[in-house]
FIKOLLUM-20252 format. One record per residue: residue number from 1; residue in three letters; x, z, y of N, C-alpha, C in turn. Coordinates in Angstrom, 1 decimal. Example, Ala and Ser with C-alpha at 12.3 -4.5 7.8 and 13.67 -1.06 7.14 Angstrom:
BEGIN
> pos, code, nc1, nc3, nc2, cac1, cac3, cac2, cc1, cc3, cc2
> 1, ALA, 13.2, 7.8, -5.7, 12.3, 7.8, -4.5, 13.2, 7.8, -3.3 $
> 2, SER, 12.8, 7.1, -2.2, 13.7, 7.1, -1.1, 12.9, 7.9, 0.0 $
END
This chain:
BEGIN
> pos, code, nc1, nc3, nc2, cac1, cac3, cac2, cc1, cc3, cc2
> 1, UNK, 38.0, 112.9, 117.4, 38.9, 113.7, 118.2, 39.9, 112.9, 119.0 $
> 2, UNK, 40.5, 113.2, 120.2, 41.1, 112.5, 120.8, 42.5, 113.4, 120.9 $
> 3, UNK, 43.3, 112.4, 121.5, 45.0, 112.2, 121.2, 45.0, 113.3, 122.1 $
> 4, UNK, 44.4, 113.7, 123.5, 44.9, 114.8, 124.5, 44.3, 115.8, 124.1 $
> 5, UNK, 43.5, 116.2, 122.8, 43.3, 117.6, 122.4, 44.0, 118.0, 121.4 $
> 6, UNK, 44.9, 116.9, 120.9, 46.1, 117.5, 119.5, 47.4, 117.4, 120.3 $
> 7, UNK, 47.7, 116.8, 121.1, 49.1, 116.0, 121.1, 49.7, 117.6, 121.6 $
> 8, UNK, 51.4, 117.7, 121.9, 51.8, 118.4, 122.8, 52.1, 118.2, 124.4 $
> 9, UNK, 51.8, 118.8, 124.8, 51.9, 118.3, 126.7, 53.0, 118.4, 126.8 $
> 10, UNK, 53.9, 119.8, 126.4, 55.0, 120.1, 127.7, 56.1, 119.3, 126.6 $
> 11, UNK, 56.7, 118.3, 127.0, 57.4, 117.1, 126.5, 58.6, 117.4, 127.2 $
> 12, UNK, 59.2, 117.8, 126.0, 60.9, 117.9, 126.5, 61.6, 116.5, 126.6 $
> 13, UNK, 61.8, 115.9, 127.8, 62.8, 114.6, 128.1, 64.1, 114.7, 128.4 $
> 14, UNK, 64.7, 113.6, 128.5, 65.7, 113.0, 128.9, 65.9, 111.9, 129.5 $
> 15, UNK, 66.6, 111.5, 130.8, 67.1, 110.6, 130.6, 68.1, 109.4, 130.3 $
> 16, UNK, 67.6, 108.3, 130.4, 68.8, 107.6, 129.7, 70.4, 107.5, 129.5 $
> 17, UNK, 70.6, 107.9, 130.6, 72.2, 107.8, 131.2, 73.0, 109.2, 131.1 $
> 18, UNK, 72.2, 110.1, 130.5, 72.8, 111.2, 129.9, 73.3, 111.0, 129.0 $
> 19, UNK, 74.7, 112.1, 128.4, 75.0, 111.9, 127.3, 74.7, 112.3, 125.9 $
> 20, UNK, 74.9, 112.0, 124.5, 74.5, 112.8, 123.5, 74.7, 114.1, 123.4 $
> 21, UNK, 76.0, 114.8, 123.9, 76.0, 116.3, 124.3, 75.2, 116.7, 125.1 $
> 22, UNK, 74.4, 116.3, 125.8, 73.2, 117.0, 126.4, 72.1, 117.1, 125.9 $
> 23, UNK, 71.9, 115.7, 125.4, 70.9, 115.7, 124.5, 71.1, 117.1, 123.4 $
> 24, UNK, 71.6, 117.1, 122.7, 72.3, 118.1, 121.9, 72.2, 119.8, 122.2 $
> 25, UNK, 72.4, 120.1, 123.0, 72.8, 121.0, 124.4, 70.8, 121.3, 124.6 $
> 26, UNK, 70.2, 120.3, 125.2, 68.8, 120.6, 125.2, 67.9, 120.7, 124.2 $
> 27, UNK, 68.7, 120.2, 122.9, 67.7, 120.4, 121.6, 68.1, 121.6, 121.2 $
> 28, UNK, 69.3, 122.2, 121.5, 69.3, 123.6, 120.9, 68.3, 124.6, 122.1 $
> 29, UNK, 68.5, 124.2, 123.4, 68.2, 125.0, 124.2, 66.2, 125.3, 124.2 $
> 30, UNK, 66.0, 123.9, 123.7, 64.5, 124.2, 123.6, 64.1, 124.1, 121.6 $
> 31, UNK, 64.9, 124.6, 121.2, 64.4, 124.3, 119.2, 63.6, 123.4, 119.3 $
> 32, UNK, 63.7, 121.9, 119.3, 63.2, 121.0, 119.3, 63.9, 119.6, 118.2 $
> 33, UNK, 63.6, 118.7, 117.7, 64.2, 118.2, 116.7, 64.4, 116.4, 117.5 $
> 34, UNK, 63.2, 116.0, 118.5, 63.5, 114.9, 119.1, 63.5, 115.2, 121.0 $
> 35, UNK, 63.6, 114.0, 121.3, 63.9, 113.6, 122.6, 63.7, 112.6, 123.7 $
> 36, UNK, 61.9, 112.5, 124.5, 61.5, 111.6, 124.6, 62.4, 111.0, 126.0 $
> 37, UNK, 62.7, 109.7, 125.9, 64.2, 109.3, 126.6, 63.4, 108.7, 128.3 $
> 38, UNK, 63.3, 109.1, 129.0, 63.0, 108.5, 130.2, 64.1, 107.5, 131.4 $
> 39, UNK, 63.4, 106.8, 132.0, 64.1, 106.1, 133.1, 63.4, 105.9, 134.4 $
> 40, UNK, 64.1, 106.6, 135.2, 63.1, 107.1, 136.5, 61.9, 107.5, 136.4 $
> 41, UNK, 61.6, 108.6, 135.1, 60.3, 109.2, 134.7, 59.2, 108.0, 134.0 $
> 42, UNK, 59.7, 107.1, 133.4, 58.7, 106.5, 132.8, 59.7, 106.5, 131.0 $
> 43, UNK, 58.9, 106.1, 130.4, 59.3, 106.1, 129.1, 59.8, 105.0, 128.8 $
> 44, UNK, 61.5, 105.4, 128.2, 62.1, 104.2, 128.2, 62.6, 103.7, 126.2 $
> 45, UNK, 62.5, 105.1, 125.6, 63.0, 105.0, 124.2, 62.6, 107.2, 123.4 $
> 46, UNK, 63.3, 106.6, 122.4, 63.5, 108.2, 122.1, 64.3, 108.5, 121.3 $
> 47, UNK, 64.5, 109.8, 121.1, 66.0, 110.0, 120.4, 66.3, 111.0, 119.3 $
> 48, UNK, 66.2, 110.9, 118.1, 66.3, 112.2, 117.3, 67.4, 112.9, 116.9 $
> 49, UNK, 67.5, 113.7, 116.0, 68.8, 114.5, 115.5, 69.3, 113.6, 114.4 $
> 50, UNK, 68.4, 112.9, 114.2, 68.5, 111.8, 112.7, 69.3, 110.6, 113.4 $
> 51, UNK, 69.3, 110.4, 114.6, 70.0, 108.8, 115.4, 71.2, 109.8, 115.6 $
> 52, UNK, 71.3, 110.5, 116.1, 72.3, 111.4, 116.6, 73.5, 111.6, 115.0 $
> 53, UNK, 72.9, 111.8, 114.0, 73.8, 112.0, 113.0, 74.3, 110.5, 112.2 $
> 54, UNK, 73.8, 109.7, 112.6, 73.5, 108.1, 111.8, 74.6, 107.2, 112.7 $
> 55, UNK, 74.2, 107.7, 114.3, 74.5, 106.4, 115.0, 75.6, 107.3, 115.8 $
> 56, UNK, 76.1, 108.2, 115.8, 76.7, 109.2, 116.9, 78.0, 109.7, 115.7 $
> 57, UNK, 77.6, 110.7, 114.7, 78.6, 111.5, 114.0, 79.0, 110.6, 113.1 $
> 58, UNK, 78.3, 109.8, 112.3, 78.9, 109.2, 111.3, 79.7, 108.4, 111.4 $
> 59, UNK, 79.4, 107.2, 112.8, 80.3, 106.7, 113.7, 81.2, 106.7, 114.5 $
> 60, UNK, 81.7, 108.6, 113.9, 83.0, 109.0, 115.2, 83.1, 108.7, 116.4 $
> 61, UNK, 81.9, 108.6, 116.6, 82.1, 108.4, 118.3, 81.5, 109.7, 119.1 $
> 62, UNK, 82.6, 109.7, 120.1, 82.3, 110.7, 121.3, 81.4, 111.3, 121.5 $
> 63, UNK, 80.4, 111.9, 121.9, 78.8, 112.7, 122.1, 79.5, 113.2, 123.3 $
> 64, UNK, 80.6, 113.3, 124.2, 80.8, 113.6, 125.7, 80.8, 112.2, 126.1 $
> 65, UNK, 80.9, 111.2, 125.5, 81.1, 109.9, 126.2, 80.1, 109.0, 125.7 $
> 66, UNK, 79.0, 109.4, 124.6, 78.4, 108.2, 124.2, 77.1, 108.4, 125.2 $
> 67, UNK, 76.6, 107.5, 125.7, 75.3, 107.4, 126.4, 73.8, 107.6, 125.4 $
> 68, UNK, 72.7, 108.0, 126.1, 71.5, 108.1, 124.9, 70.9, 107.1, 125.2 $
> 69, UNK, 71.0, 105.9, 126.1, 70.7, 104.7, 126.3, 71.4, 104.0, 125.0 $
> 70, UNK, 72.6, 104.0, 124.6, 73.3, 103.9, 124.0, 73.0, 103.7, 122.4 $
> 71, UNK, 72.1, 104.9, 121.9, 71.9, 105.3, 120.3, 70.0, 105.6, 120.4 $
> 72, UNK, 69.6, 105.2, 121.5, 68.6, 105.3, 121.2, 67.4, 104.7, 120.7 $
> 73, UNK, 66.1, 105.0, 120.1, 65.3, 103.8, 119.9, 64.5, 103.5, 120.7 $
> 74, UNK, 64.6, 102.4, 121.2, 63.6, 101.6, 121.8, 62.7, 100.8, 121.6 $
> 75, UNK, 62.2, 99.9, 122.2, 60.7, 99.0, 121.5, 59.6, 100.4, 121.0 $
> 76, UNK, 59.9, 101.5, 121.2, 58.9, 102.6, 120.5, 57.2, 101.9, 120.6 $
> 77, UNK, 56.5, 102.5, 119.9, 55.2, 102.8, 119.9, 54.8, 104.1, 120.8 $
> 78, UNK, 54.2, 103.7, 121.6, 53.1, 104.9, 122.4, 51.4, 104.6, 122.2 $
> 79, UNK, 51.0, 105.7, 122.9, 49.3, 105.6, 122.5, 49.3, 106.5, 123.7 $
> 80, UNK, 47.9, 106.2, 124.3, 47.2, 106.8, 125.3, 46.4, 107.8, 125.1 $
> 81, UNK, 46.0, 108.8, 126.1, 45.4, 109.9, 126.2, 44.4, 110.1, 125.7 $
> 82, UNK, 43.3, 108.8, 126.1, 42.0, 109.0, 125.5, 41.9, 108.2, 124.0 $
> 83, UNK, 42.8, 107.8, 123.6, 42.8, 107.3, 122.2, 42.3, 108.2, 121.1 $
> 84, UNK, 42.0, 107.7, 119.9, 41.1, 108.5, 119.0, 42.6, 109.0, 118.1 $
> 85, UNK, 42.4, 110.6, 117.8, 43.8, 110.6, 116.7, 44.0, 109.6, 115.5 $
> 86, UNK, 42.6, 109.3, 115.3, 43.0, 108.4, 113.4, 43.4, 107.3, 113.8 $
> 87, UNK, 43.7, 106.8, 115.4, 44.4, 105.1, 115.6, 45.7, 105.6, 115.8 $
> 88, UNK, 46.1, 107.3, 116.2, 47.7, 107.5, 116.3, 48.1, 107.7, 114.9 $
> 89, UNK, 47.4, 107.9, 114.1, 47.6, 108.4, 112.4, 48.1, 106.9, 111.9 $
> 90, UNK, 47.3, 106.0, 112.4, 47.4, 104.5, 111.7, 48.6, 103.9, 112.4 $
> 91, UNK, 49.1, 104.2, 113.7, 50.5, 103.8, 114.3, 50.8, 104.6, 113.6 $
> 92, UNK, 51.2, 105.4, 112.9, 52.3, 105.7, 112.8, 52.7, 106.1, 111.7 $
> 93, UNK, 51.8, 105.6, 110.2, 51.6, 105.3, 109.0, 52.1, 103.8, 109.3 $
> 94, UNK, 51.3, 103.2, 109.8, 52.0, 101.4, 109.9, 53.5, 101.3, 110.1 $
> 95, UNK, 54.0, 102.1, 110.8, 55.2, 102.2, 111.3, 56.4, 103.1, 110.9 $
> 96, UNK, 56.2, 103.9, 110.1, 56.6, 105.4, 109.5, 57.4, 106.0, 110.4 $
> 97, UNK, 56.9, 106.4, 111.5, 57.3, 107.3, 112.5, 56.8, 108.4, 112.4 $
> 98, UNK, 57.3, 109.5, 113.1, 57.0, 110.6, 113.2, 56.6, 111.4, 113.8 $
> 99, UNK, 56.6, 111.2, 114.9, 56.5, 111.4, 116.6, 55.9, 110.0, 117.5 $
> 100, UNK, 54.8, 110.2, 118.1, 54.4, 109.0, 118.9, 54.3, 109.8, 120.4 $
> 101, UNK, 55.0, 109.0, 121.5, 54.8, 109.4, 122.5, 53.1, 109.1, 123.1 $
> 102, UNK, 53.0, 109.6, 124.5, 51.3, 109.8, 124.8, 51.7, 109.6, 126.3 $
> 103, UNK, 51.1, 108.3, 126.7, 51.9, 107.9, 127.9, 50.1, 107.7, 128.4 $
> 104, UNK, 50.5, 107.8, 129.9, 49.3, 107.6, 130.7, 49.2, 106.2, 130.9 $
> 105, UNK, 47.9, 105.5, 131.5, 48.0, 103.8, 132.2, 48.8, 103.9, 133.1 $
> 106, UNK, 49.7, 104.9, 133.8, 50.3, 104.1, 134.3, 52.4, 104.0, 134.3 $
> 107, UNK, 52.1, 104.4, 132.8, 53.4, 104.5, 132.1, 54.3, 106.2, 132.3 $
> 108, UNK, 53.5, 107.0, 132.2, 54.2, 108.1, 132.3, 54.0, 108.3, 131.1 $
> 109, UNK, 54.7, 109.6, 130.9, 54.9, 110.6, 129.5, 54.2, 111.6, 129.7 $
> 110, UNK, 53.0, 111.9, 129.3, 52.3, 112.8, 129.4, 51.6, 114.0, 128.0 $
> 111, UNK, 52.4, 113.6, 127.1, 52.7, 114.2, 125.6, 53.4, 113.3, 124.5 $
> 112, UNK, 53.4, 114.1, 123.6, 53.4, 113.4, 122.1, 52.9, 113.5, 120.8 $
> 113, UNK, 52.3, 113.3, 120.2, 51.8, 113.6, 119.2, 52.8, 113.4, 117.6 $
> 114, UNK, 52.8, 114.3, 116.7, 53.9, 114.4, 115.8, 52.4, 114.4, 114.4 $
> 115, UNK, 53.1, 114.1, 113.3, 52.6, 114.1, 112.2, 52.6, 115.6, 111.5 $
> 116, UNK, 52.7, 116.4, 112.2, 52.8, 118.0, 112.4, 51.0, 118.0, 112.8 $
> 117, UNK, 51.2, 117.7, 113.8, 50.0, 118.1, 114.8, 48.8, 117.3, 113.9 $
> 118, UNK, 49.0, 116.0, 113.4, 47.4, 115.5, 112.4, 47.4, 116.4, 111.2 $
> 119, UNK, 48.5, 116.4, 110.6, 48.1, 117.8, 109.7, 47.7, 119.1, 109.9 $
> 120, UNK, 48.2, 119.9, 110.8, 47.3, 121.3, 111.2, 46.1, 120.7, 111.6 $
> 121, UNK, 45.1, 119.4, 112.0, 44.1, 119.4, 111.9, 43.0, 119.3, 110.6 $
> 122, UNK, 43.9, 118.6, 109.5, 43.3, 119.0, 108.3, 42.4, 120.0, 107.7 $
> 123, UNK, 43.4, 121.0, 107.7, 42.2, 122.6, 107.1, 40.6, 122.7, 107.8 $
> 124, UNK, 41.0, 122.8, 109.3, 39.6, 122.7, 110.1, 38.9, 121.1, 109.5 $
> 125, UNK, 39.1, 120.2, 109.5, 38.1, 119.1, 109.4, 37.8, 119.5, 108.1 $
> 126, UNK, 38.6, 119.5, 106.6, 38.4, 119.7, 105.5, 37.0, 121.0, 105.1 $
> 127, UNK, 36.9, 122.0, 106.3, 36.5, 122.7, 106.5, 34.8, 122.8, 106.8 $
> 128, UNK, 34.5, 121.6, 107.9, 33.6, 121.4, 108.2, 33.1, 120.5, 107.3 $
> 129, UNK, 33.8, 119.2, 106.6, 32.8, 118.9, 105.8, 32.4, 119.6, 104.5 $
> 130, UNK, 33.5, 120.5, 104.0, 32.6, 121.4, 102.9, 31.3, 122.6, 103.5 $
> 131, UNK, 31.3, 122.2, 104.6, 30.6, 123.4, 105.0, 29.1, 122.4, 105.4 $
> 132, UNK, 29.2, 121.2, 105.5, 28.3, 120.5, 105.5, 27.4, 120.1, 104.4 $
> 133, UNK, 27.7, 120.8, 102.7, 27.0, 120.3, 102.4, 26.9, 119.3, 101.4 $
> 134, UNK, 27.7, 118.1, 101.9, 27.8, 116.8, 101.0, 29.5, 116.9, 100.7 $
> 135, UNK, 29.0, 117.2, 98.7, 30.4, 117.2, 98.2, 31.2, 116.1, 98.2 $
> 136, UNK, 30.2, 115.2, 97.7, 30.9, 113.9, 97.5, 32.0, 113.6, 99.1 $
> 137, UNK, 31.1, 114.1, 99.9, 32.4, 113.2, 101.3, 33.5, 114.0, 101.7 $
> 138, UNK, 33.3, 115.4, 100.9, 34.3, 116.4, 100.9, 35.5, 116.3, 99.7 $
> 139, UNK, 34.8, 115.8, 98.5, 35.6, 115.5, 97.3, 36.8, 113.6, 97.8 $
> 140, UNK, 35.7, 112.7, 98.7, 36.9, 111.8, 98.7, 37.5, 112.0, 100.1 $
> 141, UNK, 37.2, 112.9, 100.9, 37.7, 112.9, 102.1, 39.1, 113.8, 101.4 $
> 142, UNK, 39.4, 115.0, 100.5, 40.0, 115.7, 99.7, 40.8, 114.3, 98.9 $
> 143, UNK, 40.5, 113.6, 98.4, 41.1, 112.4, 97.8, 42.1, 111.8, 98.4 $
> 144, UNK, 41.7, 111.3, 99.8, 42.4, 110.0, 100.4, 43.4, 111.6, 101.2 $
> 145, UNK, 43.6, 112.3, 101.1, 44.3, 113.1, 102.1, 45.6, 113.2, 101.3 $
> 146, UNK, 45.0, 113.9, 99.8, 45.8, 114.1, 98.9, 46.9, 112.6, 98.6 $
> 147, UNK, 46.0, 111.8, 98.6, 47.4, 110.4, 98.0, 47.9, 110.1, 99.2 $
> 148, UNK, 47.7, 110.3, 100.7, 48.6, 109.9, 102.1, 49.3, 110.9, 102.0 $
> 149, UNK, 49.2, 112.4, 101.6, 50.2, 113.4, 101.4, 51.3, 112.4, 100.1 $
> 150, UNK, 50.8, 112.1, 99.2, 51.7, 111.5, 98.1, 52.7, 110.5, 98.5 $
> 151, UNK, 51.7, 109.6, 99.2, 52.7, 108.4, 100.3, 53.5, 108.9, 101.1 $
> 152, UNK, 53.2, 110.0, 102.3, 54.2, 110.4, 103.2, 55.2, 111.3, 102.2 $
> 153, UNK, 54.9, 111.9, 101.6, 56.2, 112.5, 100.6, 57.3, 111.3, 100.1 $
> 154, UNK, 56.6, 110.3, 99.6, 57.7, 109.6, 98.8, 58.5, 108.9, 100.1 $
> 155, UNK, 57.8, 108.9, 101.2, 58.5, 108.2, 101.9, 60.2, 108.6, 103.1 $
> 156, UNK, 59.7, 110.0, 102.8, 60.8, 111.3, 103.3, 62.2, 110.7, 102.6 $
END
């Protein structure tokens, strides 16, 4: 399966030279938890509620005055459109992220895929191989899901 039949399209951004009260401001406005950070429409970083409370509140600093250029992460990981999901699964187990943005070749933002989104694919795939037949690939396909659930837990 590929990255542009799981990912989310409509990608709530920002740009960089806004401040964390907007950022803030548009995460309530859209119930959203991150914030993919743009610069003249191309992807420049991203920004969560988790940078926001670490690097913003704990730090007593301003959110009218601090920039999201400012507290944001950069160097990110992206993945392309036609990418296979289990290479965004592996970015982002390699990397223990949570959100990968989904940029086009020619550096736009054109979704993101969340570790939300490879899980609701679970039940359906889980599904088809019991329905296929061969227990065994159903019993360790059930196996390796179960201990990457044990690993992403401990890793919370």
């Amino acid at each position: 399966m590929l990255v542009d039949e799981t990912m989310t399209e409509n990608v709530v951004t920002i740009e960089n030279d806004r401040t964390v009260l907007d950022a803030c401001n548009v995460y309530n406005d859209n119930k959203i938890g991150c914030l993919i950070v743009t610069k003249d429409g191309h992807l420049d970083g991203i920004v969560t509620e988790r940078d926001i409370i670490h690097r913003v509140i704990s730090n007593e600093k301003d959110p009218r005055a601090t920039k999201i250029e400012e507290i944001m992460t950069r160097d990110i990981k992206s993945i392309l459109p036609t990418a296979e999901v289990k290479e965004a699964a592996e970015i982002m187990s390699e990397n223990n992220i949570k959100k990968l943005p989904v940029v086009s070749d020619s550096g736009d933002v054109v979704g993101v895929i969340t570790d939300t989104d490879i899980a609701n694919m679970i039940p359906n795939f889980l599904k088809i191989l019991a329905e296929s037949g061969d227990d065994q690939s159903f019993k360790d396909a059930a196996s390796r899901f179960h201990k990457a659930t044990i690993l992403n837990t401990e890793h919370e």
